[in-house]
SEFIRO-567972 format. One record per residue (C-alpha): residue number from 0; x, y, z. Coordinates in Angstrom, 3 decimals. Layout:
<atoms>
{NUM; {X; Y; Z}}
...
</atoms>
This chain:
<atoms>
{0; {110.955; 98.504; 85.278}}
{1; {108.915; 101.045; 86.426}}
{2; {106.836; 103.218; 83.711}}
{3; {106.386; 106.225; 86.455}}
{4; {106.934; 107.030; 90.268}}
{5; {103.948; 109.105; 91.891}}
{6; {105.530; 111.818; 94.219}}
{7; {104.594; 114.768; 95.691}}
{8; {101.634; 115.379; 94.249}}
{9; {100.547; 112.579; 92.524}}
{10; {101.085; 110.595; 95.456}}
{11; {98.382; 108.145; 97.038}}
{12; {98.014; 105.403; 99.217}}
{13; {95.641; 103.787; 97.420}}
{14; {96.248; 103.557; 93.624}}
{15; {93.015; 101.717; 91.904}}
{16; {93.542; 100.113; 88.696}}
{17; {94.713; 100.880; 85.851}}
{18; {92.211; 101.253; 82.150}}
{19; {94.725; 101.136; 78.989}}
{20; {93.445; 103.354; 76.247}}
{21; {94.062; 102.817; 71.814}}
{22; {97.340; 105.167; 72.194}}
{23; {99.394; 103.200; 74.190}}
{24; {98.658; 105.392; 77.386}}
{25; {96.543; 104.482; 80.676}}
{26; {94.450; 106.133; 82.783}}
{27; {93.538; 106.032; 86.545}}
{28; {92.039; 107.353; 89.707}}
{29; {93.797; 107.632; 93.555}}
{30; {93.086; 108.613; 96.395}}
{31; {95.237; 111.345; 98.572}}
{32; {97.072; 112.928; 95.664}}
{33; {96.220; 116.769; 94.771}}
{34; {96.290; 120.272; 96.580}}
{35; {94.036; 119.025; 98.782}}
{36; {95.037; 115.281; 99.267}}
{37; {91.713; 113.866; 97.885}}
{38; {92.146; 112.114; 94.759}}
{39; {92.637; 112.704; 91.490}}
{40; {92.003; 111.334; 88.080}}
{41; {95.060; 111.236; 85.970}}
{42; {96.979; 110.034; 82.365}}
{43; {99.616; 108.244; 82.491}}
{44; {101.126; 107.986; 78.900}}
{45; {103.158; 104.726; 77.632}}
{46; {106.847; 106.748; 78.002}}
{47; {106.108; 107.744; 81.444}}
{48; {104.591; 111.077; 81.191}}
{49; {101.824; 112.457; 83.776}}
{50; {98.825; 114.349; 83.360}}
{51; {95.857; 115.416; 85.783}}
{52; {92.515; 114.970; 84.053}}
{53; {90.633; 116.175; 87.300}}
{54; {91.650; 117.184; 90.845}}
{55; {88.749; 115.913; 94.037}}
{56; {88.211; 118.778; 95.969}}
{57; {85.709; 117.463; 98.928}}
{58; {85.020; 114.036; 96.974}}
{59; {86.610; 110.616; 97.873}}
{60; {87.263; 109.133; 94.505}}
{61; {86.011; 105.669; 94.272}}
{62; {86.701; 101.989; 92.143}}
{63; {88.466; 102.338; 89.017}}
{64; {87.463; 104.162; 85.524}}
{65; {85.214; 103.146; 83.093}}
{66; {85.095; 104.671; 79.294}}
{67; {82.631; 104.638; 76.359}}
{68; {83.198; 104.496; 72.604}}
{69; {83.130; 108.141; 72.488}}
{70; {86.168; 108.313; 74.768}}
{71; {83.940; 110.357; 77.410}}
{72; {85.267; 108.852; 81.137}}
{73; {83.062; 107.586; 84.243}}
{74; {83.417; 106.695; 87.756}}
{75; {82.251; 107.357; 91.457}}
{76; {82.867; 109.695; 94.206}}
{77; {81.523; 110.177; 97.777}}
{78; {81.538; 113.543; 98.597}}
{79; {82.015; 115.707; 101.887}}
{80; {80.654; 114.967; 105.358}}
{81; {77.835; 113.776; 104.602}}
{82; {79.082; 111.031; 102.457}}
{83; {77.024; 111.819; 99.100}}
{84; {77.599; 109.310; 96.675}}
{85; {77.604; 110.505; 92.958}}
{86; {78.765; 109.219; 89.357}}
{87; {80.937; 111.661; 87.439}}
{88; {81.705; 111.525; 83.681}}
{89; {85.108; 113.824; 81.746}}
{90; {84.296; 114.462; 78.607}}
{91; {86.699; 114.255; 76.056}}
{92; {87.073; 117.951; 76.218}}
{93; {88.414; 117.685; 79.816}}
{94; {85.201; 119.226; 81.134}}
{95; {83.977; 117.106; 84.300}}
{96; {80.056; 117.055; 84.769}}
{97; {77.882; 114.764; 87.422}}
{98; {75.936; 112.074; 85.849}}
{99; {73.509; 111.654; 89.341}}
{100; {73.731; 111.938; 92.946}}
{101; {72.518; 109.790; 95.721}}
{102; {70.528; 112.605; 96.520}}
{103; {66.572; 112.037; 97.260}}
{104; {67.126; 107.930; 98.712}}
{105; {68.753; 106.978; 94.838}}
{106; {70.592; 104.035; 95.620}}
{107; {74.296; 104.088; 93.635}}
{108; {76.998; 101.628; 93.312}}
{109; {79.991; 101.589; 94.380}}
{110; {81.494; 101.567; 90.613}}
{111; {80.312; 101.515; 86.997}}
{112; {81.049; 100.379; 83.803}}
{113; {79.745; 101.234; 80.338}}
{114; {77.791; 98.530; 78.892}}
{115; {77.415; 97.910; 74.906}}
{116; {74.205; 100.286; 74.884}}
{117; {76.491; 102.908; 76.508}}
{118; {73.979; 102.942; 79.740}}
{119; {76.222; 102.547; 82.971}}
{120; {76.046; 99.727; 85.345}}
{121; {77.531; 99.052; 88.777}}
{122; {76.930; 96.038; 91.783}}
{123; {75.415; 96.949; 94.754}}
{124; {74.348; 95.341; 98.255}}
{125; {72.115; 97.500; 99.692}}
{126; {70.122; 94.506; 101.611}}
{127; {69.364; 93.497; 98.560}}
{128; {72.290; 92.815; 95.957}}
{129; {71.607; 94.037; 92.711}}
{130; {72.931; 95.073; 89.480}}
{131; {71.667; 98.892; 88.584}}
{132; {71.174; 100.521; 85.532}}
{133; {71.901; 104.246; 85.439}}
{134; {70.877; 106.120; 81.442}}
{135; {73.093; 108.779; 80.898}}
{136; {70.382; 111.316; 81.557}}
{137; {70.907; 109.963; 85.193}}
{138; {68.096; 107.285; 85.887}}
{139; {68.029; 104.745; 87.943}}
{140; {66.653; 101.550; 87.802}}
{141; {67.342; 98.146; 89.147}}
{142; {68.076; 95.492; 86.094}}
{143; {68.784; 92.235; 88.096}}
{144; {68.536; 91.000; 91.918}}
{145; {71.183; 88.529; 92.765}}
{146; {69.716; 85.955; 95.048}}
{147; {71.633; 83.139; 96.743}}
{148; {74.415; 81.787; 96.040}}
{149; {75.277; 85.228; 94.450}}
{150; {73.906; 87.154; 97.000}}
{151; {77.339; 88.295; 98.600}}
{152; {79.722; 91.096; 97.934}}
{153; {79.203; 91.720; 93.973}}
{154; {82.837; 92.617; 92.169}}
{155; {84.709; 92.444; 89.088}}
{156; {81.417; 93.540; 86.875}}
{157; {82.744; 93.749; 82.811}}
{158; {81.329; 94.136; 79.651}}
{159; {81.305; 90.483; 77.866}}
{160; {82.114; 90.331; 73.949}}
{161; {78.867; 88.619; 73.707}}
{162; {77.147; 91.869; 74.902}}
{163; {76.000; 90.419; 78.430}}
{164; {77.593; 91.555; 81.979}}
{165; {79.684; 89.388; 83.673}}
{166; {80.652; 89.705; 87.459}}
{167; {82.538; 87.869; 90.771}}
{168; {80.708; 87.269; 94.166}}
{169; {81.891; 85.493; 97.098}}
{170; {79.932; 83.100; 99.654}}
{171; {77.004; 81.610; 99.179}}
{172; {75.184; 77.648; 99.515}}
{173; {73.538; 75.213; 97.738}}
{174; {71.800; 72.607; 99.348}}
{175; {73.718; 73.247; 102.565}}
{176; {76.990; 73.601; 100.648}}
{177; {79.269; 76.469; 100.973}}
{178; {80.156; 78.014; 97.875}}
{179; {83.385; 80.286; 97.874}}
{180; {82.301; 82.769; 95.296}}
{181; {80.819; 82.137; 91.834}}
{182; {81.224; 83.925; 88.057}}
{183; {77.834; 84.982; 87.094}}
{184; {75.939; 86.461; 83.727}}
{185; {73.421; 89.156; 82.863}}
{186; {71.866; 89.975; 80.047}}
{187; {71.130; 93.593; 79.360}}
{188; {67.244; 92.557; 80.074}}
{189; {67.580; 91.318; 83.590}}
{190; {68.674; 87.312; 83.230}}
{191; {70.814; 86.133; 85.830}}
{192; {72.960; 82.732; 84.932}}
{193; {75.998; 81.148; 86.918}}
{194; {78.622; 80.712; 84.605}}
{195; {81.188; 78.673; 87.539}}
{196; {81.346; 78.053; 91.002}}
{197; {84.431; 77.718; 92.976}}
{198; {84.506; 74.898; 95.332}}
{199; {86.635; 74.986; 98.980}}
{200; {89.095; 72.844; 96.736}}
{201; {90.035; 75.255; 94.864}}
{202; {89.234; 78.831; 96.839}}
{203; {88.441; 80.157; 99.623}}
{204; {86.413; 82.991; 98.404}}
{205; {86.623; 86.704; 96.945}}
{206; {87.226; 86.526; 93.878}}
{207; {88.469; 89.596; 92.139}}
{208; {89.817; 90.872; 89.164}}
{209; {87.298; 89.179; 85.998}}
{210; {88.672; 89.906; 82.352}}
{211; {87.639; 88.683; 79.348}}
{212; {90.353; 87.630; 76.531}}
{213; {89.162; 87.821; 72.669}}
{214; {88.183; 83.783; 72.836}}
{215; {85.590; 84.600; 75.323}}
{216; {87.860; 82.698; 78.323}}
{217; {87.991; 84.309; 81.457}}
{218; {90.637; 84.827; 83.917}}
{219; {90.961; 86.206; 87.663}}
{220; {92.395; 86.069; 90.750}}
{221; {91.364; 84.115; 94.029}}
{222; {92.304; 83.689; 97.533}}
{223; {93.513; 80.017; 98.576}}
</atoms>
């Protein structure tokens, strides 16, 4: 059955996911709810209950949440008119700060995650796709390019157990084969492996959705 209903409000037409926290509760970002009808970051605890961590007030909230071992909260926004990208952070005081802009030709992704040395990191294919490394004093730097066949529309980045990234893209060839999106590694100095390809026998590309159980196996979700 249904844990909550999103009215009023709350309400959005596009819900991202979902991050479970240690209590039992989850939090989440959408886009339309609030006074305005921008987005807002809420808590959504286990018996149904419904909190607003942070209402957008000319930002477009962006992917879905990321958190470190502190408990402190990150994601993305583009902002206004001019379609200013930025990375925000909520402490775990509630207080909402901006970790960098796009500002000044920075190149941002479109989402982050915390990595194991609590440095974000986010896909991005800006002509050339890359995995970026942003400190949380807000710099930027490139860790990885992603060169064919995982040159196309980088997803699904996580945090391995192992304490390398992991990430989804989709397209690609090798030697004049298509390949319909591939599971790739990096390690938190810049080395790029292919963990699997998928094949047209068993997708058709974009994968989505990577997670990691606690055997190291991975799981996701393909189109067929």
């Amino acid at each position: 059955g249904n844990i909550a209903n999103f009215y009023g409000y709350s309400r959005s037409q596009s819900l991202q996911d979902l991050m479970a926290m240690d209590d039992g509760s989850f939090l989440g970002v959408n886009r339309g709810g609030g006074d305005e009808l921008i987005g807002v970051v809420y808590k959504l605890g286990a018996a149904g209950s419904f909190t607003i961590l942070h209402e957008f007030d000319n930002d477009v909230a962006g992917e879905a949440l990321s958190r470190d071992q502190a408990g402190n909260i990150y994601g993305t926004i583009t902002g206004g008119t001019n379609g200013t990208k930025a990375i925000f952070k909520i402490d775990t005081a509630g207080v909402y700060s901006t970790v960098v802009t796009d500002a000044g030709n920075v190149v941002l992704p479109d989402q982050v995650i915390v990595g194991p040395d609590n440095n974000l990191y986010g896909p991005k294919a800006n002509g050339k796709t890359s995995i970026l490394k942003i400190t949380q004093a807000g710099a930027v730097s490139t860790l990885a390019r992603l060169v064919n066949p995982l040159r196309a529309d980088p997803t699904s980045l996580i945090a391995g157990i192992d304490g390398k990234l992991y990430g989804t893209t989709s397209g690609g060839t090798i030697s004049g084969t298509n390949i319909y999106g591939s599971v790739f590694s990096v390690t938190l100095d810049g080395q790029v492996s292919i963990v699997a390809q998928l094949k047209s026998t068993v997708s058709t590309g974009f994968p989505r959705g990577l997670v990691q159980t606690a055997d190291g196996k991975f799981y996701g979700v393909i189109s067929t």
